[in-house]
RODO-2510 file (C-alpha; in nm, 4 decimals, decimal comma):
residues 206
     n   res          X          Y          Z
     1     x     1,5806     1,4444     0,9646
     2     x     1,9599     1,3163     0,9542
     3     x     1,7632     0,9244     0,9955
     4     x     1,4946     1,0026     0,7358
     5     x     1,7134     1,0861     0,4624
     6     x     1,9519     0,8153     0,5537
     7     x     1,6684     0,6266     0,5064
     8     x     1,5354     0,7449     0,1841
     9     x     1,8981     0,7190     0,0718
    10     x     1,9002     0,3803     0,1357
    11     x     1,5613     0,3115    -0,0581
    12     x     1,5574     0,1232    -0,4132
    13     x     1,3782    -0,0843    -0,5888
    14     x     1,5550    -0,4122    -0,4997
    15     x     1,4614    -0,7083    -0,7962
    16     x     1,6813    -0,9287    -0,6103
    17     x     1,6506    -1,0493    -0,2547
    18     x     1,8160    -1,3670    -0,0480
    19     x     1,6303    -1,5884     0,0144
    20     x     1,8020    -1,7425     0,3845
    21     x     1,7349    -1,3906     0,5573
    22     x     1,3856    -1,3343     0,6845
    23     x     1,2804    -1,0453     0,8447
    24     x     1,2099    -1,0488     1,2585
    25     x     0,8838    -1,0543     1,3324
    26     x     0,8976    -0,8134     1,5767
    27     x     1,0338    -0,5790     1,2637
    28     x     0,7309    -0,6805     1,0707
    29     x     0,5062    -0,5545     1,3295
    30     x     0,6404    -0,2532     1,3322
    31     x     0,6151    -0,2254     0,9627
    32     x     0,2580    -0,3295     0,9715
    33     x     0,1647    -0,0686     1,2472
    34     x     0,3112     0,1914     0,9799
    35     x     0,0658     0,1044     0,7654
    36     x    -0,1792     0,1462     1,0007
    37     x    -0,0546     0,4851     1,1057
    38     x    -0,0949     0,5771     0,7874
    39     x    -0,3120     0,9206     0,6571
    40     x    -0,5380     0,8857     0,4077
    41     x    -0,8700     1,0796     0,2455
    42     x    -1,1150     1,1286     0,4703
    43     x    -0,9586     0,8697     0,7289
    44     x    -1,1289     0,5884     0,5854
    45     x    -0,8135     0,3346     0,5747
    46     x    -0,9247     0,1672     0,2629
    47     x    -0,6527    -0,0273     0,2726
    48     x    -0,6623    -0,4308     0,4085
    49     x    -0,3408    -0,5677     0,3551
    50     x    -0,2503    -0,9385     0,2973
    51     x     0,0804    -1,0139     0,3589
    52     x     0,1807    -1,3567     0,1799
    53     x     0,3935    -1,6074     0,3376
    54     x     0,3595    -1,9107     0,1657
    55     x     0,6424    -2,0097    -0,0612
    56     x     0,3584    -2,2175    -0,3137
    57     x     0,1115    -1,9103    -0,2906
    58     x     0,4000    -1,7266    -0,3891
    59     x     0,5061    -1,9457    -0,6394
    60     x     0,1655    -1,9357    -0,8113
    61     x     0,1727    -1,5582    -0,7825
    62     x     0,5132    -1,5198    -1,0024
    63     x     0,3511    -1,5922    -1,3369
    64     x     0,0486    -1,3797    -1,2830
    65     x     0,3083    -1,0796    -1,1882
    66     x     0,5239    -1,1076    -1,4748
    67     x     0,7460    -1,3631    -1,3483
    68     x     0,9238    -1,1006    -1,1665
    69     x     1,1847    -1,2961    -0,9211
    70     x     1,1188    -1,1012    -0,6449
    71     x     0,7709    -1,2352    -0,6072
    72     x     0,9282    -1,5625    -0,5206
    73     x     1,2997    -1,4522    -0,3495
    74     x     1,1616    -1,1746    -0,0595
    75     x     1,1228    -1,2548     0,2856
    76     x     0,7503    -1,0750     0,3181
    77     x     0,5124    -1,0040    -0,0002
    78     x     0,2905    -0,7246     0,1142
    79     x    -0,0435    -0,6955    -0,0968
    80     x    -0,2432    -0,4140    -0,0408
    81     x    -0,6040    -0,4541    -0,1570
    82     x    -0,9407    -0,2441    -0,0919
    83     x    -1,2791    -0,2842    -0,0470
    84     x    -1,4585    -0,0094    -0,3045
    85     x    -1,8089    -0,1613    -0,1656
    86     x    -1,7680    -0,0507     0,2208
    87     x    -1,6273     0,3105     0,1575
    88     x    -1,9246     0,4425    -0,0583
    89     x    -2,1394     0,6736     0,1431
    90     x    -2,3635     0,6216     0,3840
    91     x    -2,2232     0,2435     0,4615
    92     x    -2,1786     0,1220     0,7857
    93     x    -1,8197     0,1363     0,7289
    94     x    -1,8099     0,4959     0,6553
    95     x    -2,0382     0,5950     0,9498
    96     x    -1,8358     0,4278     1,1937
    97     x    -1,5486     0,5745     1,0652
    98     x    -1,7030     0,9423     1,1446
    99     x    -1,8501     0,8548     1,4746
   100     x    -1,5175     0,7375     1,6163
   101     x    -1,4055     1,0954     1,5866
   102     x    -1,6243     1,2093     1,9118
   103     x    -1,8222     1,4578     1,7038
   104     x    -2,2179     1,5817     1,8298
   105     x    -2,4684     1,4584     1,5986
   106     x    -2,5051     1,8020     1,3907
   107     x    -2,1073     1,8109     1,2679
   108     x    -2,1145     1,4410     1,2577
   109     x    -2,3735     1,4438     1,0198
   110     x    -2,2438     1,7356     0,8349
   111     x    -1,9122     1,5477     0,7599
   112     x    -2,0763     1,2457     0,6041
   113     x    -2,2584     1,5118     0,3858
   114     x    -1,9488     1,6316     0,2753
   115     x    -1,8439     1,3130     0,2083
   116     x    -2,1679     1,1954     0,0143
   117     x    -2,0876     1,4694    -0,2183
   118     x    -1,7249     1,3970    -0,2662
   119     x    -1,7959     1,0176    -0,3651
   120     x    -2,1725     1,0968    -0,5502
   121     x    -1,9203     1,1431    -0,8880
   122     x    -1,7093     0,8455    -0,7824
   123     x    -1,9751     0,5892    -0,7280
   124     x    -2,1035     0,6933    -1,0459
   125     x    -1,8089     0,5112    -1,2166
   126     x    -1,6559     0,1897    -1,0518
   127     x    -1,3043     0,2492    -1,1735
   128     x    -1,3229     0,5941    -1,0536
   129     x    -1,4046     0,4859    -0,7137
   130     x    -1,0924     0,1676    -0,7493
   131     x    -0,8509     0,4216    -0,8705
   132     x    -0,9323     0,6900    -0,5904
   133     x    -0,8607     0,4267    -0,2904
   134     x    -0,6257     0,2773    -0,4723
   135     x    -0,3832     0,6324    -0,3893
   136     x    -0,4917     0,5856    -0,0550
   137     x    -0,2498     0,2496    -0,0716
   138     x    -0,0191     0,4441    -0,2453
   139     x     0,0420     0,7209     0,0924
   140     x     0,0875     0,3691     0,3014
   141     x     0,3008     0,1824     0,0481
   142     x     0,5767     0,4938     0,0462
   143     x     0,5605     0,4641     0,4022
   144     x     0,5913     0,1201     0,4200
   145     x     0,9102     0,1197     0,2067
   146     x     1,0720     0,4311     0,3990
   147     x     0,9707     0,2424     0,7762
   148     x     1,1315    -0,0455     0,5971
   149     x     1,4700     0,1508     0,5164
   150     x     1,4953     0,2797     0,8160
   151     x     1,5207    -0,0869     0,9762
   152     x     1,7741    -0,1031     0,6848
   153     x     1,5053    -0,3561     0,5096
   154     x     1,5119    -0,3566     0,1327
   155     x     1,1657    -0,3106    -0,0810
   156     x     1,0173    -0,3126    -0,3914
   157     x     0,6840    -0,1899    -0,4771
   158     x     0,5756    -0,3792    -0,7917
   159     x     0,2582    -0,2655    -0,9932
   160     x     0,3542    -0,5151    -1,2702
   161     x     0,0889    -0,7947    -1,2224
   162     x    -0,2454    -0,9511    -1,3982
   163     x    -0,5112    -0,7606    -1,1655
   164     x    -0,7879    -0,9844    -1,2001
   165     x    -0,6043    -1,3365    -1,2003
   166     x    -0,3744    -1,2159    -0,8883
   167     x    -0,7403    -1,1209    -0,6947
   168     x    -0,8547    -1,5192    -0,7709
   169     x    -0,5827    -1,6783    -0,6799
   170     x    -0,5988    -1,4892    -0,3612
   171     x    -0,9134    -1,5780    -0,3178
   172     x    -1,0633    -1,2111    -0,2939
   173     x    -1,4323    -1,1426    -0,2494
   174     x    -1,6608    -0,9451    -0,5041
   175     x    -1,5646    -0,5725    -0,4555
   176     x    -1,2223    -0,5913    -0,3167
   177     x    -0,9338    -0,5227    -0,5756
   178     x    -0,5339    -0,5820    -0,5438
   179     x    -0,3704    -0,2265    -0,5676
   180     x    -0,0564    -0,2528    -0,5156
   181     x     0,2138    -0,5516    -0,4454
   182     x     0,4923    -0,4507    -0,1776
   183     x     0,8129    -0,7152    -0,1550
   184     x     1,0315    -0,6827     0,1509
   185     x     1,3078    -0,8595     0,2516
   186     x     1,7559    -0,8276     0,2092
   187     x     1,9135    -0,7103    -0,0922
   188     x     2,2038    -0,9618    -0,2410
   189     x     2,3646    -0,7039    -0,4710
   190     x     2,5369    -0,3830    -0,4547
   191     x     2,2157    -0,0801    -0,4625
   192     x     2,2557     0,0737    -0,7783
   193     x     2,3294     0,4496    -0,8829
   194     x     2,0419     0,6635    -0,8238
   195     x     1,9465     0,8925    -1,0819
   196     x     1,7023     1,1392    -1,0033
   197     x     1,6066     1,5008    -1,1987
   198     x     1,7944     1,8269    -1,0249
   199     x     1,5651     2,0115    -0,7585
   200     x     1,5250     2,3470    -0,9961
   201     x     1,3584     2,0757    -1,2392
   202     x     1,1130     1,9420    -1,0064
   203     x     1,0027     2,2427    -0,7555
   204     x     0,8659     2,5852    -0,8700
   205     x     0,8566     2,8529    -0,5473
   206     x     0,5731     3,0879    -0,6249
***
């Protein structure tokens, strides 16, 4: 626990990276495989994340994410995106995803009921559907950003950006959305005073 809060201690929202210092790749990996470790609803993994390397891909992103500098300055721009058409019931997707558990038929097939009922309101309203995977990026982002701390990498998650230009200039197909955009890299100033609410504020014991 020491580590973790160390960690979380270390966490902010860095707007300004350098630009010589790129992160190992075997450091990357591991960040990558914490995404993939990742919980979310279900256990669908909703997420597919594009992680942008290229200085003029990330030069055309800037404008569309309000010309923030850390588009441009971080070592590793981490897009998460998801795919709204594969999780809806009864895709292949989905049924994959509940046969890889190593349930019999019967329970098998009674999860995916369960499941048809819990997206039936969902699919019944596309931005319903966007914003509920869309949290599912959210669990992995936060643990992205912690993993990244603990490698003593700085991150900031950015949510500031022109949705449907960034999907088109990265080229994504009909369905899949951009969520949530994830710069990594070194900080090049001082981490700034943290000011966060008092505990009695936040947590109620009943």
């Amino acid at each position: 626990m020491k580590e973790f809060m160390q960690a979380m201690a270390f966490r902010h929202a860095c707007k300004r990276f350098d630009t010589a210092k790129k992160i190992p790749e075997d450091e990357l990996t591991q960040l990558m495989e914490v995404i993939r470790l990742s919980p979310s609803s279900f256990g669908m993994e909703p997420w597919r994340v594009i992680v942008v390397r290229s200085s003029e891909l990330k030069e055309k992103l800037r404008p569309l994410c309000w010309n923030q500098p850390q588009i441009t300055e971080c070592s590793e721009l981490v897009v998460f995106t998801t795919d709204n058409e594969s999780v809806k019931a009864n895709t292949e997707y989905v049924k994959s995803m509940f046969s890889r558990r190593g349930l019999d038929a019967e329970m098998t097939a009674k999860y995916q009921q369960v499941y048809a009922d819990y997206l039936s309101a969902l699919e019944k309203d596309e931005r319903l559907l966007e914003n509920w995977t869309a949290k599912q990026c959210y669990i992995a982002a936060a643990n992205l950003m912690t993993g990244a701390a603990a490698l003593q990498i700085d991150s900031c998650p950015v949510e500031g950006f022109e949705k449907e230009k960034v999907e088109a200039c990265l080229g994504l197909e009909q369905g899949h959305h951009a969520a949530l955009i994830v710069a990594l890299g070194y900080r090049t100033q001082p981490q700034s005073e943290r000011a966060r609410l008092e505990m009695d504020e936040i947590v109620k014991y009943m």
